[in-house]
mmJSON file of the N, C-alpha and C atoms, coordinates in Angstrom:
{"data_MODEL":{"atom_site":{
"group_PDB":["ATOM","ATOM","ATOM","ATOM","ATOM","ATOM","ATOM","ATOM","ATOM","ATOM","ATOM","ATOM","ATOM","ATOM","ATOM","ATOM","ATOM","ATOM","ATOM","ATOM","ATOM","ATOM","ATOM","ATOM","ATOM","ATOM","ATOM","ATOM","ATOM","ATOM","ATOM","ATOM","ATOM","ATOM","ATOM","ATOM","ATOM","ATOM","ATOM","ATOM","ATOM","ATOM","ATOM","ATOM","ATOM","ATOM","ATOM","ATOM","ATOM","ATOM","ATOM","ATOM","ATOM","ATOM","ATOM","ATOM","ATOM","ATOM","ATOM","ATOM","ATOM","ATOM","ATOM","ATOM","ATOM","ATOM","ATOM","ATOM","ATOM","ATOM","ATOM","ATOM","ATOM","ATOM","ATOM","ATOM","ATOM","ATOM","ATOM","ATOM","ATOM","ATOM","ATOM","ATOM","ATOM","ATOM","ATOM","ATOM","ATOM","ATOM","ATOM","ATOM","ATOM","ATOM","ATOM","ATOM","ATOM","ATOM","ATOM","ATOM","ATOM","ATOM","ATOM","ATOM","ATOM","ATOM","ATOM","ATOM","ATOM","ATOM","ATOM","ATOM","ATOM","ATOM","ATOM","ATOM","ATOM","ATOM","ATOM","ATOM","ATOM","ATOM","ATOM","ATOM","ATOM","ATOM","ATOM","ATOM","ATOM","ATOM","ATOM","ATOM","ATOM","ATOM","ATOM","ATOM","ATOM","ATOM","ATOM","ATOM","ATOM","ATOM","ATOM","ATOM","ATOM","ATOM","ATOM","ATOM","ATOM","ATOM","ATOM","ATOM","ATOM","ATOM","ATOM","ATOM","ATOM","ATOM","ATOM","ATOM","ATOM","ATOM","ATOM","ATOM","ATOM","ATOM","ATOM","ATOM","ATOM","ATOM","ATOM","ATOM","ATOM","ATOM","ATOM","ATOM","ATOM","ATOM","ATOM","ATOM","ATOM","ATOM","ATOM","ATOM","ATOM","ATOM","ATOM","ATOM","ATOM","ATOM","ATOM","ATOM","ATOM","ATOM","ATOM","ATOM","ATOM","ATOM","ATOM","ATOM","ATOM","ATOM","ATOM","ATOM","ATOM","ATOM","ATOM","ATOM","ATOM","ATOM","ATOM","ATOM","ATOM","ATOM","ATOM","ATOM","ATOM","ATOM","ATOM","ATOM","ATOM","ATOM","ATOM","ATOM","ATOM","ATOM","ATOM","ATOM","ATOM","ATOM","ATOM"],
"id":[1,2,3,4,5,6,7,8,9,10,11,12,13,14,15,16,17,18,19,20,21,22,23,24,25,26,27,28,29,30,31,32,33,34,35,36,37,38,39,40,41,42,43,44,45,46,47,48,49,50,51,52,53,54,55,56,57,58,59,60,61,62,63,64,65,66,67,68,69,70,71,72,73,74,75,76,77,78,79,80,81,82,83,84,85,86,87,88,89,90,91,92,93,94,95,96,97,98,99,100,101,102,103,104,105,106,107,108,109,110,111,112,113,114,115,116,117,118,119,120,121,122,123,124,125,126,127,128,129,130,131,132,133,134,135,136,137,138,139,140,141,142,143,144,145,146,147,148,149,150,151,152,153,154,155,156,157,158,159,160,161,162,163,164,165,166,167,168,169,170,171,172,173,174,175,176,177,178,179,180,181,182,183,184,185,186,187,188,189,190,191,192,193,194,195,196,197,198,199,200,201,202,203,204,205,206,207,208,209,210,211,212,213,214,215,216,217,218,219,220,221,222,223,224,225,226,227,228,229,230,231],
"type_symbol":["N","C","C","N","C","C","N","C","C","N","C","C","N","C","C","N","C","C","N","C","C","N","C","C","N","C","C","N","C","C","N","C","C","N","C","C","N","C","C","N","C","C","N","C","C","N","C","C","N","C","C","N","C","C","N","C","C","N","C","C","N","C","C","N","C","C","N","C","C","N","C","C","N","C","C","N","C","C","N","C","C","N","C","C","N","C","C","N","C","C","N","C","C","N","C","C","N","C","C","N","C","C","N","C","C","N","C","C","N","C","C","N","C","C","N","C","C","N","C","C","N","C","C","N","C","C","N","C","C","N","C","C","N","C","C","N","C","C","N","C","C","N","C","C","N","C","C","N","C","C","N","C","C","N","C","C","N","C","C","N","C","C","N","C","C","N","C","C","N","C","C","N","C","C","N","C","C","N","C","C","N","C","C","N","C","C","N","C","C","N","C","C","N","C","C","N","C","C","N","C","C","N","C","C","N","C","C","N","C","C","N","C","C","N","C","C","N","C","C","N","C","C","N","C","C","N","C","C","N","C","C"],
"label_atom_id":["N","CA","C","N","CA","C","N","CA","C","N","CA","C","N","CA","C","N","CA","C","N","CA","C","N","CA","C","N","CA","C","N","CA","C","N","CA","C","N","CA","C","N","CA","C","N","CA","C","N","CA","C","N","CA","C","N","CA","C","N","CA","C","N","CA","C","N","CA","C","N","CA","C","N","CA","C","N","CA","C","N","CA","C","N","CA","C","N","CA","C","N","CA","C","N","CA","C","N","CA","C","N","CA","C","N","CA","C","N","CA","C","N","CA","C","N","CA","C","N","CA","C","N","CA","C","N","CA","C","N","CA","C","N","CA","C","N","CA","C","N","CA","C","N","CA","C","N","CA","C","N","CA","C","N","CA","C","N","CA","C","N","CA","C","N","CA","C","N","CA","C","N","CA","C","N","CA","C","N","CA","C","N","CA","C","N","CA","C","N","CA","C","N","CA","C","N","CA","C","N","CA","C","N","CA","C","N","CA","C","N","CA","C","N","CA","C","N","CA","C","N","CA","C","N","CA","C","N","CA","C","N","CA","C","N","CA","C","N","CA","C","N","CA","C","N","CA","C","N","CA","C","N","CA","C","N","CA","C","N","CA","C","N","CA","C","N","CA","C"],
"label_alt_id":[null,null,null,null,null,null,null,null,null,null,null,null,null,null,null,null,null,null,null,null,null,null,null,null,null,null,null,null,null,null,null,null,null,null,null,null,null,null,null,null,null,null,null,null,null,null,null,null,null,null,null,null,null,null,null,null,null,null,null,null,null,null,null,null,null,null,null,null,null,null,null,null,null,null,null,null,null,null,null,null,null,null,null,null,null,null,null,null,null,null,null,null,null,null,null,null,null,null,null,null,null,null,null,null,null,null,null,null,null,null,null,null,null,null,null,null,null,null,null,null,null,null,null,null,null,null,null,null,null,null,null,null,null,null,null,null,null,null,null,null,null,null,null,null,null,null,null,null,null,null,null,null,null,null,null,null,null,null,null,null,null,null,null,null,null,null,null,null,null,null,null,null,null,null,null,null,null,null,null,null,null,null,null,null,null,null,null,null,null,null,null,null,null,null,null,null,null,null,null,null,null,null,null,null,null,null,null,null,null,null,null,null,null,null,null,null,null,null,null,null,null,null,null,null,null,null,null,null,null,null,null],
"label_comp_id":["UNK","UNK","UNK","UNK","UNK","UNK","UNK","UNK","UNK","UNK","UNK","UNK","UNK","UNK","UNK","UNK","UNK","UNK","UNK","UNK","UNK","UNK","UNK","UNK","UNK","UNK","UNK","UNK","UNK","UNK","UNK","UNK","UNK","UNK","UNK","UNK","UNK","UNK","UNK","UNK","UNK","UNK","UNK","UNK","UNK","UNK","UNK","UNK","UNK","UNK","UNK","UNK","UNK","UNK","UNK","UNK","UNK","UNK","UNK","UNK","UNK","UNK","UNK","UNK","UNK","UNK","UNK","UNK","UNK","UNK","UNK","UNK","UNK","UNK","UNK","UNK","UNK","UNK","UNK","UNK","UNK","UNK","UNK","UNK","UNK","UNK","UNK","UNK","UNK","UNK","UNK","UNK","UNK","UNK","UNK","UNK","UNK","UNK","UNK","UNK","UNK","UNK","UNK","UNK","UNK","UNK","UNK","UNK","UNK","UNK","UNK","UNK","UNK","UNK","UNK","UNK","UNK","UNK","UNK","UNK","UNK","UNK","UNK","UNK","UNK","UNK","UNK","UNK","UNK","UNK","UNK","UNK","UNK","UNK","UNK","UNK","UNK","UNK","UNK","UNK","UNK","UNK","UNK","UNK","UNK","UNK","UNK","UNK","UNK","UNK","UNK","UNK","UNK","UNK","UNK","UNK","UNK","UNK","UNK","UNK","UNK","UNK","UNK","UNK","UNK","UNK","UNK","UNK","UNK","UNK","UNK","UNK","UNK","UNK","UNK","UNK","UNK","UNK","UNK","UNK","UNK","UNK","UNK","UNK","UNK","UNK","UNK","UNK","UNK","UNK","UNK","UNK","UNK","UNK","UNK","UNK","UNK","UNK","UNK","UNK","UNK","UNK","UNK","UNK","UNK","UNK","UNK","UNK","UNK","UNK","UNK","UNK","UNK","UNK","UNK","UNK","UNK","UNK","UNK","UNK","UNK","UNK","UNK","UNK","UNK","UNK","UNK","UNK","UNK","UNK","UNK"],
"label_asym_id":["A","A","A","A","A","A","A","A","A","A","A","A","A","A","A","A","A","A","A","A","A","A","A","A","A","A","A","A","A","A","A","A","A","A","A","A","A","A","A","A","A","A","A","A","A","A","A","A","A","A","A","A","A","A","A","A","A","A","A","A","A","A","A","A","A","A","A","A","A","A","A","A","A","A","A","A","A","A","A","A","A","A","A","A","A","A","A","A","A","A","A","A","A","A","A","A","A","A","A","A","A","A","A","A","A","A","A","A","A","A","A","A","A","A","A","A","A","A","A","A","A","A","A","A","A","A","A","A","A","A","A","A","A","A","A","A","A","A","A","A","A","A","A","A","A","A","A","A","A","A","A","A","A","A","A","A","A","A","A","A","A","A","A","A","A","A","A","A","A","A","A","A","A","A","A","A","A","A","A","A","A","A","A","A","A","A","A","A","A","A","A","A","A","A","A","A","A","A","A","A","A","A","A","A","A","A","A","A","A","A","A","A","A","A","A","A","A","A","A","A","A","A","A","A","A","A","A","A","A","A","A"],
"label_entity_id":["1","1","1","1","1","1","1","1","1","1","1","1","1","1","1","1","1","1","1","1","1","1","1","1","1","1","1","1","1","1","1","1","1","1","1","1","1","1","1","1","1","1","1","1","1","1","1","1","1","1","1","1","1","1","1","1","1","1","1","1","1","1","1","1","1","1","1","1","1","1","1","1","1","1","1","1","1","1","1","1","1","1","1","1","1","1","1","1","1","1","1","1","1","1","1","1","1","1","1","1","1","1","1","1","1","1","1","1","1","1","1","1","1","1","1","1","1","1","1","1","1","1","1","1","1","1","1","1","1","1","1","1","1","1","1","1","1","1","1","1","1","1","1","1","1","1","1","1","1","1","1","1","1","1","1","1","1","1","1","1","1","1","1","1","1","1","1","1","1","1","1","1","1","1","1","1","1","1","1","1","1","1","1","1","1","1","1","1","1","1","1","1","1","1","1","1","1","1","1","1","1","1","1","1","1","1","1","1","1","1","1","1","1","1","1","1","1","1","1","1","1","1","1","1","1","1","1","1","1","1","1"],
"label_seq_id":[1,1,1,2,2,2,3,3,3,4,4,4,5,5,5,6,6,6,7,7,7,8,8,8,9,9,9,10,10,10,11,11,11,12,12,12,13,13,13,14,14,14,15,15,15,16,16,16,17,17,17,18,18,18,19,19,19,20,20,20,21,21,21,22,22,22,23,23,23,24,24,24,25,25,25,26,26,26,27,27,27,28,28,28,29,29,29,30,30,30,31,31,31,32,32,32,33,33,33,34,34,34,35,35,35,36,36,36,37,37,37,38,38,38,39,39,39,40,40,40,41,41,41,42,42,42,43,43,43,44,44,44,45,45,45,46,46,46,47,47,47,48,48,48,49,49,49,50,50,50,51,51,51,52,52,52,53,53,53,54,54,54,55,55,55,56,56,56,57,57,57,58,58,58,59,59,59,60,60,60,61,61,61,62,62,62,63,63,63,64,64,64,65,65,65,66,66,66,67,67,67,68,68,68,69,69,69,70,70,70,71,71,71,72,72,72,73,73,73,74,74,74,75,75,75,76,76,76,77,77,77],
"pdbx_PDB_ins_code":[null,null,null,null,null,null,null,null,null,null,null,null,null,null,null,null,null,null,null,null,null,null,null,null,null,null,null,null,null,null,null,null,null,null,null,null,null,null,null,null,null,null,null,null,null,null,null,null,null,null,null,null,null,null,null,null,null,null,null,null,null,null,null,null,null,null,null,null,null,null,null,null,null,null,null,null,null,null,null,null,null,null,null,null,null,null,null,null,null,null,null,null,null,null,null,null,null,null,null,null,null,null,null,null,null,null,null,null,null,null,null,null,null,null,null,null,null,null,null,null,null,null,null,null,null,null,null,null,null,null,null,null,null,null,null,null,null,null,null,null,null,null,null,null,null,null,null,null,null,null,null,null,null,null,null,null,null,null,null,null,null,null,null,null,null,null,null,null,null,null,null,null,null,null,null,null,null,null,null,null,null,null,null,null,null,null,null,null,null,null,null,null,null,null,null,null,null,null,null,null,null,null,null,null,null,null,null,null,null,null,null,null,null,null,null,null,null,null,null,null,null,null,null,null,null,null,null,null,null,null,null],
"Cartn_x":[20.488,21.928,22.388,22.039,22.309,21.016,21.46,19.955,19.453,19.989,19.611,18.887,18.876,17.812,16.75,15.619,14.76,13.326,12.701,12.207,11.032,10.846,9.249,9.692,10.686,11.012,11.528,11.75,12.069,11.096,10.195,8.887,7.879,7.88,7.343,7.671,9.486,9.882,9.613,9.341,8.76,7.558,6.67,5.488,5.329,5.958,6.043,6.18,6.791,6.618,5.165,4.585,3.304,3.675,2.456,2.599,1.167,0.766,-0.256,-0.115,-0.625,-0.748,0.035,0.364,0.77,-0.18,-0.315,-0.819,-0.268,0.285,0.955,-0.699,-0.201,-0.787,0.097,-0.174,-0.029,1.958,2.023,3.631,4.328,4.783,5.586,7.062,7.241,8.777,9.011,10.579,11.147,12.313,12.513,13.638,15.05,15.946,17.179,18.024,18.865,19.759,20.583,20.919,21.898,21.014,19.305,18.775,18.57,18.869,18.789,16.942,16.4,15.523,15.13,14.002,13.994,12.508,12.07,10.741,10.308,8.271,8.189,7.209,6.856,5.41,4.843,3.666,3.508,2.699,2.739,1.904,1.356,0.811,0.533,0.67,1.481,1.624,1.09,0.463,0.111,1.087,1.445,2.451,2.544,1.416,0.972,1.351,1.32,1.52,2.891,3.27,4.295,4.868,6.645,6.782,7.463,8.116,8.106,9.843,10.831,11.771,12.348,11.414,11.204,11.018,10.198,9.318,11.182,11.891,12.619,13.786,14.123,15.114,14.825,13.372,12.994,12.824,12.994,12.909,14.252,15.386,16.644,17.321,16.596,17.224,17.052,16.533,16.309,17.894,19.002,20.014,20.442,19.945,19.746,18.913,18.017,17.754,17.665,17.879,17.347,19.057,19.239,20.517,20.006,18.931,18.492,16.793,16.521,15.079,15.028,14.44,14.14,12.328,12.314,10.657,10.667,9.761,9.602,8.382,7.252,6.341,6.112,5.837,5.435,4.177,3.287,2.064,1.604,1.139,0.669,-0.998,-1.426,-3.016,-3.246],
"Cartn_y":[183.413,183.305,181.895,180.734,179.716,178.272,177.378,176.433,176.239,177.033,177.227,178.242,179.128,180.348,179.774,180.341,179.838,181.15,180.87,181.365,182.187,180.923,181.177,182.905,182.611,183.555,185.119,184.459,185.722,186.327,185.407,186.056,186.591,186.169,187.369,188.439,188.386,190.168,190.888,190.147,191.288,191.536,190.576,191.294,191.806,191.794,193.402,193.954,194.491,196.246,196.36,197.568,197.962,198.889,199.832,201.12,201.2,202.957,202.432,202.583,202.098,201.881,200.766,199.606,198.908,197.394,196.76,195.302,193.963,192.94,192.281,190.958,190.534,189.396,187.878,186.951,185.408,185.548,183.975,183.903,182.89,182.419,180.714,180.796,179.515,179.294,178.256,179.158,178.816,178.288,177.449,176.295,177.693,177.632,178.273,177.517,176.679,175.86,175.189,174.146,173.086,173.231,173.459,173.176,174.322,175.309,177.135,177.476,177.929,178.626,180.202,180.661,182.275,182.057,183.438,183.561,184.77,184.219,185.348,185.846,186.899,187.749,188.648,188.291,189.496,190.674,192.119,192.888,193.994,195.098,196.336,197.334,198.639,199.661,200.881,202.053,202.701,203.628,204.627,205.199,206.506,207.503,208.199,208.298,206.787,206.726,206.257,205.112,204.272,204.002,204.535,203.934,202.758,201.918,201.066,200.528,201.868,201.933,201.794,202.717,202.474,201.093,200.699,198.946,198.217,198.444,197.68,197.821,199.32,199.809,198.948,198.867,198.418,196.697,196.531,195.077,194.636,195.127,195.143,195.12,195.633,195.814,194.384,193.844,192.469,191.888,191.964,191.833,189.993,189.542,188.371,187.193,187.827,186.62,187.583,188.365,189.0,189.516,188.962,188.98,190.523,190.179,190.99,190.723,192.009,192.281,192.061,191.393,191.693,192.112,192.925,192.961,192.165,191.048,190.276,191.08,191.485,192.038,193.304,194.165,196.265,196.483,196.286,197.065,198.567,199.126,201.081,201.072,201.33,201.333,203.103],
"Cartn_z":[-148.199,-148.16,-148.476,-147.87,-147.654,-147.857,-148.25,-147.792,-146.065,-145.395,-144.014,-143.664,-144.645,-144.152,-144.056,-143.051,-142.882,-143.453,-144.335,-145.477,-144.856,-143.751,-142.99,-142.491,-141.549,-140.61,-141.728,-142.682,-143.842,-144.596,-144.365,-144.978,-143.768,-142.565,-141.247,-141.418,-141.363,-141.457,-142.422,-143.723,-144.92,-144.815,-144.492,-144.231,-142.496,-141.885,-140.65,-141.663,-142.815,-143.143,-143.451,-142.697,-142.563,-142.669,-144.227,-144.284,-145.264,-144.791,-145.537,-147.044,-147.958,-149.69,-149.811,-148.77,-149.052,-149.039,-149.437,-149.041,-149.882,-148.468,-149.236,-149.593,-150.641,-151.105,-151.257,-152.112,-151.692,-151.656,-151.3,-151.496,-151.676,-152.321,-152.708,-153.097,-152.533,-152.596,-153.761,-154.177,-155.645,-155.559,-156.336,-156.034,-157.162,-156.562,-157.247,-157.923,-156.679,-157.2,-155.714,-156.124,-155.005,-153.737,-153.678,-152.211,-151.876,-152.666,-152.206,-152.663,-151.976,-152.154,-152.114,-152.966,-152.541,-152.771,-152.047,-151.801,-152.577,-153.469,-154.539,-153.754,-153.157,-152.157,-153.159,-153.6,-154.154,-153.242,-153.763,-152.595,-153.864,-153.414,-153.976,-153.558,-154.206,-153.571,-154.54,-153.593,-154.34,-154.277,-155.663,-155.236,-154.934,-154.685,-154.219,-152.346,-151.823,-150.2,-150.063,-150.636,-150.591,-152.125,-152.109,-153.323,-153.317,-154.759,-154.657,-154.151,-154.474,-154.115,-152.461,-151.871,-150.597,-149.854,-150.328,-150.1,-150.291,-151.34,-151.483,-150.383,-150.077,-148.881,-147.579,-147.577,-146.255,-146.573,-147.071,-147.184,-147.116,-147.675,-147.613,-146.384,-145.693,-144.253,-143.63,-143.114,-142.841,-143.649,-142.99,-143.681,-143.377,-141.812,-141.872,-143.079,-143.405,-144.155,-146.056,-145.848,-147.61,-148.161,-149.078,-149.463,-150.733,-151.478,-152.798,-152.984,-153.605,-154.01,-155.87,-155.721,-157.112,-158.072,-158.601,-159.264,-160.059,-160.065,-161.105,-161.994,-161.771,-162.528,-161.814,-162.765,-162.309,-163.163,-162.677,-163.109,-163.035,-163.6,-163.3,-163.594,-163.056,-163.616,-163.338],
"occupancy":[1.0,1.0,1.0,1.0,1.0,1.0,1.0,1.0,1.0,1.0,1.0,1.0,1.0,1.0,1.0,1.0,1.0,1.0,1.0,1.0,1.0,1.0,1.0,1.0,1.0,1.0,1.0,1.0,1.0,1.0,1.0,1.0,1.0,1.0,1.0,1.0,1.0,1.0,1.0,1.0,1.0,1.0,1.0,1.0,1.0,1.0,1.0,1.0,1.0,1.0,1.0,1.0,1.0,1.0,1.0,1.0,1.0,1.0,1.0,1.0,1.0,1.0,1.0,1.0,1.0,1.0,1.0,1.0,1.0,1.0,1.0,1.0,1.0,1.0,1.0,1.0,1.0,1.0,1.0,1.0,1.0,1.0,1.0,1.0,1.0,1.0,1.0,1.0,1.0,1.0,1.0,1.0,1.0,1.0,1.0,1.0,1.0,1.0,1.0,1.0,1.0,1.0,1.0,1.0,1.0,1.0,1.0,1.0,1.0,1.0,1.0,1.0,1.0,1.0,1.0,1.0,1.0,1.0,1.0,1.0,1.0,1.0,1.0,1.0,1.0,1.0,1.0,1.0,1.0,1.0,1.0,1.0,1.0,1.0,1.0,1.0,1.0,1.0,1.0,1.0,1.0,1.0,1.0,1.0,1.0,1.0,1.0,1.0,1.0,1.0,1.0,1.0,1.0,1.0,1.0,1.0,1.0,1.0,1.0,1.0,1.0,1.0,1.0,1.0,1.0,1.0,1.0,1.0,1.0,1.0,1.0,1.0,1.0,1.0,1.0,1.0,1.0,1.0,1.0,1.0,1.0,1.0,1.0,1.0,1.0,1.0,1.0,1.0,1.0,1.0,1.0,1.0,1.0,1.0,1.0,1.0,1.0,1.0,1.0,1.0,1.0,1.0,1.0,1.0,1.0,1.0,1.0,1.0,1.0,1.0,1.0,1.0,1.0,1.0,1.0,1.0,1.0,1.0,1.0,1.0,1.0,1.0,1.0,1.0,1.0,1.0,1.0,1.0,1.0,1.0,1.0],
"B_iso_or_equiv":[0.0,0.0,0.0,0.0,0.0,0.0,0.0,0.0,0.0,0.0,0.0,0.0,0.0,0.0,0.0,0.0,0.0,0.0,0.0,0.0,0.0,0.0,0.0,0.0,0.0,0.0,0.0,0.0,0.0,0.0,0.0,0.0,0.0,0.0,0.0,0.0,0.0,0.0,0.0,0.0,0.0,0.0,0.0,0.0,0.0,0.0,0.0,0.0,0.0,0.0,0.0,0.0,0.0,0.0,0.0,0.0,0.0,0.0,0.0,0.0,0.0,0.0,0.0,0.0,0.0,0.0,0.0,0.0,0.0,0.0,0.0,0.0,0.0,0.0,0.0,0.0,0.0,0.0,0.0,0.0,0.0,0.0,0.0,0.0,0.0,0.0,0.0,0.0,0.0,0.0,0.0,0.0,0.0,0.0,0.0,0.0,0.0,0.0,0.0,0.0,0.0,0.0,0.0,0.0,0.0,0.0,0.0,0.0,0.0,0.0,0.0,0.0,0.0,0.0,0.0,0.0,0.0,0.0,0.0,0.0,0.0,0.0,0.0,0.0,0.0,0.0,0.0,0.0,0.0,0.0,0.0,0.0,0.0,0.0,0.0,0.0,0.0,0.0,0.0,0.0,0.0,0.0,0.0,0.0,0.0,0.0,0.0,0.0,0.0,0.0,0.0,0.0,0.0,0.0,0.0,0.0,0.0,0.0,0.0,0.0,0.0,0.0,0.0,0.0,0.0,0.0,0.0,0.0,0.0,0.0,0.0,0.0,0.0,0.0,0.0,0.0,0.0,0.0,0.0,0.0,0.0,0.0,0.0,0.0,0.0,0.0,0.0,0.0,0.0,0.0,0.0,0.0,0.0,0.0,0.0,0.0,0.0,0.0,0.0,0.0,0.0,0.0,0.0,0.0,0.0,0.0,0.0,0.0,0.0,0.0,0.0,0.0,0.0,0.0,0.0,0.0,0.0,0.0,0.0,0.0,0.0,0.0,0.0,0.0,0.0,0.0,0.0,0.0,0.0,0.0,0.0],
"pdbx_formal_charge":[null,null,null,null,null,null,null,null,null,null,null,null,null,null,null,null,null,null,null,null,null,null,null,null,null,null,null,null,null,null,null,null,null,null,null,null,null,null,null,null,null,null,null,null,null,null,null,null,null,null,null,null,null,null,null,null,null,null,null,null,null,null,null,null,null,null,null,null,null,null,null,null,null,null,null,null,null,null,null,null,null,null,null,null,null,null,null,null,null,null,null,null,null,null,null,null,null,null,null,null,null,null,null,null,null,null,null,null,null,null,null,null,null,null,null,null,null,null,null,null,null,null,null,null,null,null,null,null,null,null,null,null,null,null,null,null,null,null,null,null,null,null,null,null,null,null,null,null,null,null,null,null,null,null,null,null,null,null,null,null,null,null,null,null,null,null,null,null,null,null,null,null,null,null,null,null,null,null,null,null,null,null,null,null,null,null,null,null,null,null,null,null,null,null,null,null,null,null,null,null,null,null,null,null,null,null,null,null,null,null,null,null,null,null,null,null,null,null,null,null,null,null,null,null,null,null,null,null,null,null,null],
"auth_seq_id":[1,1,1,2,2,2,3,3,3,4,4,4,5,5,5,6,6,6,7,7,7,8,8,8,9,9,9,10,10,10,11,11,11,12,12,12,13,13,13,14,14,14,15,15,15,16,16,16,17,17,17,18,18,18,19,19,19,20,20,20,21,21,21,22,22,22,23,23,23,24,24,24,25,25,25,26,26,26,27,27,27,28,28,28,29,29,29,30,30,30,31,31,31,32,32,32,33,33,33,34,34,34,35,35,35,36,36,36,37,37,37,38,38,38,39,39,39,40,40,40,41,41,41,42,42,42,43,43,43,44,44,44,45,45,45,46,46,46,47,47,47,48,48,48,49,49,49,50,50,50,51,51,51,52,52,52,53,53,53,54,54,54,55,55,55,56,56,56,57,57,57,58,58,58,59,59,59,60,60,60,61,61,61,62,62,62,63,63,63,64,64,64,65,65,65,66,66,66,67,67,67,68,68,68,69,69,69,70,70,70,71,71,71,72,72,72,73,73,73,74,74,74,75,75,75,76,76,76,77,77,77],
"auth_comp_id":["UNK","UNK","UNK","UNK","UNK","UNK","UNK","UNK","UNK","UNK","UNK","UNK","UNK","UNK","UNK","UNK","UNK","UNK","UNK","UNK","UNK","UNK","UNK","UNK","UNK","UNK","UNK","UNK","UNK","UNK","UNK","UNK","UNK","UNK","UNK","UNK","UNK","UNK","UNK","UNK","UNK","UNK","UNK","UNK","UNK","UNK","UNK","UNK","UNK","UNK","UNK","UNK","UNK","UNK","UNK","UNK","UNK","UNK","UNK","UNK","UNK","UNK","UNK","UNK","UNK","UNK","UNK","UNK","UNK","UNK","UNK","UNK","UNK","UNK","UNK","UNK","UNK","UNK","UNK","UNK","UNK","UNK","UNK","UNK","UNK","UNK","UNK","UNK","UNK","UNK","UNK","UNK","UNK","UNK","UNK","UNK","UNK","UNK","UNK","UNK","UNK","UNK","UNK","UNK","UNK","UNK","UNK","UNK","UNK","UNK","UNK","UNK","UNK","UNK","UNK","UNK","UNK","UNK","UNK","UNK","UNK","UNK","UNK","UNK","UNK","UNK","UNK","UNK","UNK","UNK","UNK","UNK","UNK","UNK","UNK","UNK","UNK","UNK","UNK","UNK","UNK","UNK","UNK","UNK","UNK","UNK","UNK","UNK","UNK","UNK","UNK","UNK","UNK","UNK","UNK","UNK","UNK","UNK","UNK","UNK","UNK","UNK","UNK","UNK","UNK","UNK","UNK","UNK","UNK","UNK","UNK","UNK","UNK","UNK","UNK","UNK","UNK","UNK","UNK","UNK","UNK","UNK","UNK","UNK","UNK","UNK","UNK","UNK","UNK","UNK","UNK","UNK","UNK","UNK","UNK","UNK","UNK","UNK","UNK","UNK","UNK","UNK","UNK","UNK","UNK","UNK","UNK","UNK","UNK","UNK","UNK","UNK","UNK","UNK","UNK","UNK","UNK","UNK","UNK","UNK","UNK","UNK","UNK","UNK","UNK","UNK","UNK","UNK","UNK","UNK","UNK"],
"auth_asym_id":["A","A","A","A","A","A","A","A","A","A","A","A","A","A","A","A","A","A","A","A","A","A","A","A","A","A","A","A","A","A","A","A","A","A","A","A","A","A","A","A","A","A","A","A","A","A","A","A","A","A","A","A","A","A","A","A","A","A","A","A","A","A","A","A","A","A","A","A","A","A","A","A","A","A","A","A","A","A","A","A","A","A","A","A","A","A","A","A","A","A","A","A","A","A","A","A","A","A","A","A","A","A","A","A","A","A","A","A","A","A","A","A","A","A","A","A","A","A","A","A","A","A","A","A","A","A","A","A","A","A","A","A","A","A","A","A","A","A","A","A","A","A","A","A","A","A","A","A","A","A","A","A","A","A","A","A","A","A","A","A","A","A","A","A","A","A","A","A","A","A","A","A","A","A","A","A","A","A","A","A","A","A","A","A","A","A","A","A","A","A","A","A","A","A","A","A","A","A","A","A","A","A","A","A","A","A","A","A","A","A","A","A","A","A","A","A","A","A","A","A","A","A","A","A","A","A","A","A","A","A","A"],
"auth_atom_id":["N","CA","C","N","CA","C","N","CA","C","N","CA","C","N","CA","C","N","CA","C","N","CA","C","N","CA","C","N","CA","C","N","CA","C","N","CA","C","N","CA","C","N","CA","C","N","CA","C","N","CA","C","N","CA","C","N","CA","C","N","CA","C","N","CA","C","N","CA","C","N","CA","C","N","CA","C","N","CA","C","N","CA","C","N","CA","C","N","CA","C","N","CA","C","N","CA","C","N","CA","C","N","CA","C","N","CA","C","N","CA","C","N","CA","C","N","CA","C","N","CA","C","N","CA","C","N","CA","C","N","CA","C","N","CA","C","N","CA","C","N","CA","C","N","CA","C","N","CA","C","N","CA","C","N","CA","C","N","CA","C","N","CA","C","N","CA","C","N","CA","C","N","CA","C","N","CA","C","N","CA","C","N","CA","C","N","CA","C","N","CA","C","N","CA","C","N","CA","C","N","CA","C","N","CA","C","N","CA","C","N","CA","C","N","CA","C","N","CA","C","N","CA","C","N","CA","C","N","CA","C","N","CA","C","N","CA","C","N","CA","C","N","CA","C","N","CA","C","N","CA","C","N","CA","C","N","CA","C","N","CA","C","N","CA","C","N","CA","C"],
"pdbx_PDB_model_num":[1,1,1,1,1,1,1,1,1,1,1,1,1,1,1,1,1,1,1,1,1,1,1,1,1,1,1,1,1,1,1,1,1,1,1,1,1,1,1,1,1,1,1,1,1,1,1,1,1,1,1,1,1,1,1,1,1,1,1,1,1,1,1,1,1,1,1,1,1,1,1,1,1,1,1,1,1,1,1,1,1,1,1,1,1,1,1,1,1,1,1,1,1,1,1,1,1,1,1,1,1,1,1,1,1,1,1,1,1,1,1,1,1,1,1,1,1,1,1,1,1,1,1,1,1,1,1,1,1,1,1,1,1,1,1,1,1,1,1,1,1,1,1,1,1,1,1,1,1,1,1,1,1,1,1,1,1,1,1,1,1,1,1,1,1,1,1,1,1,1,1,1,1,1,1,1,1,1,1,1,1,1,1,1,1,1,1,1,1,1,1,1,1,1,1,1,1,1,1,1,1,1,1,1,1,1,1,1,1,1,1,1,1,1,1,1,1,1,1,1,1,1,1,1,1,1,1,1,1,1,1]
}}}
């Protein structure tokens, strides 16, 4: 939201979502603009258990610190 969100605490609550076909992997913070930061997590979902739409509903919720989701990369194997 702000350069006051605190990124750490925004990135705990995304990774609490636990489900299975999900696993999150690494995560770094990206400079935006005027001191604003956002955070990139990457994870994997299979979509057979978990899809990826879902992942995003629930990540959304965390309405304190997640303003928007965005996919930067979608792989299908």
């Amino acid at each position: 939201w702000d350069d006051e969100t605190d990124l750490k605490a925004m990135e705990a609550a995304v990774r609490s979502v636990d489900y299975d076909g999900l696993v999150w992997g690494t995560s770094k913070f990206l400079p935006v603009a005027y001191g604003i930061q956002k955070i990139q997590i990457s994870c994997v979902v299979e979509d057979d258990e978990i899809g990826s739409d879902f992942l995003e509903e629930k990540i959304t919720e965390f309405e304190d610190y997640v303003q928007s989701v965005d996919v930067v990369a979608f792989n299908k194997v």
